[in-house]
N, C-alpha and C positions, 0 to 999 in steps of 0.2 A: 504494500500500500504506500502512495506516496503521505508522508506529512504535512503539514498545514503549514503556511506561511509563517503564519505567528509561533509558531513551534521550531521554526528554523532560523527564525530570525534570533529567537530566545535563546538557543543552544550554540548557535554562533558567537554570539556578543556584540552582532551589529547594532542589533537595539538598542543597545547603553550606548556606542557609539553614537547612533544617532540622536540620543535623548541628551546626550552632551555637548553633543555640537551644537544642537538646538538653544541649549540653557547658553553657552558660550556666546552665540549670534547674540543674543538675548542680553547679557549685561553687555558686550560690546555698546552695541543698542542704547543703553542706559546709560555707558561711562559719554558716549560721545553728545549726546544730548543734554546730559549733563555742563559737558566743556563748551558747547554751544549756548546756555543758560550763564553761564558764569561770565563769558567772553561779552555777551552783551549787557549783563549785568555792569562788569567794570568798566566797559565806554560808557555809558550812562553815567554811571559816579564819576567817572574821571572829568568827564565834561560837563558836571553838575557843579563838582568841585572848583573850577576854574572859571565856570560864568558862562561857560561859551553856548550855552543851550540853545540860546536864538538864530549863533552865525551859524551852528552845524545841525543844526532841525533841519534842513534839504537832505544830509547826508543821514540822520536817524532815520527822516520819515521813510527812504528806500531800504535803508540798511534792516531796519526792526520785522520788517513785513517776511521777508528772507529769511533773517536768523529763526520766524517763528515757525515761519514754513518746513525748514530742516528738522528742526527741535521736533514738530509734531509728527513728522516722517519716522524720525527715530526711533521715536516712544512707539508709536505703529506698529512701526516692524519690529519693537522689542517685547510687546506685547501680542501680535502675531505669532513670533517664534515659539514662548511660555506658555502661549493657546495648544500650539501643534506640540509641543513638548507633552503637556500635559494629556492631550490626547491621545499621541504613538504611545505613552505609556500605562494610561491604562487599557489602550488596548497590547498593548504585547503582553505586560508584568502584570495588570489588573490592580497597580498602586499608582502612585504619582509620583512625578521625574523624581524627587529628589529620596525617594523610598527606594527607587529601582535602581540608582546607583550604589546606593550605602552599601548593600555586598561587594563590589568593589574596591569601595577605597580601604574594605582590611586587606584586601590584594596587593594594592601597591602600596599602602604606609610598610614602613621595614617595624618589623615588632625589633630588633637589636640594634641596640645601642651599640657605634664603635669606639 
């Protein structure tokens, strides 16, 4: 008899592969969106602090619209990823991503100390 996808997938490890790479996409996702939120945060204060608000409002009003456009792409696809994350695994494991790795990482941590 052949096996069931979900069963091959399981016995492979591609699963966790993929439930990791997923989670991985995912804070990427979230650190970069982040650096994007900070970035326009500190031109704001920077040109708040020094007055200049009125001569470079031409350059906020194009600049802010962009940076929010990015930011909300980010979080999208970082939230997208967590969605499918969260899906592939309970469909392969029938837990959620971060249940379906933890057999794992007693895998790779070294139990000894050198």
């Amino acid at each position: 008899m052949f096996a069931s996808l979900r069963k091959t997938l399981v016995e492979s490890h591609v699963a966790a592969v993929i439930v990791a790479a997923m989670l991985f996409y995912a804070l990427t996702g979230i650190c970069f969106a982040a650096d994007h939120l900070l970035r326009s945060l500190i031109l704001f204060i920077q040109l708040y602090a020094n007055h200049q608000g009125y001569r470079f409002s031409s350059q906020l009003a194009f600049h802010d619209p962009y940076m929010l456009s990015v930011t909300l792409q980010l979080v999208t696809g970082a939230a997208g990823a967590i969605f499918c994350a969260w899906l592939f695994s309970r469909w392969a494991y029938g837990v959620g991503p971060l249940r379906s790795l933890a057999p794992y990482r007693e895998k790779i941590t070294r139990k000894f100390h050198a």
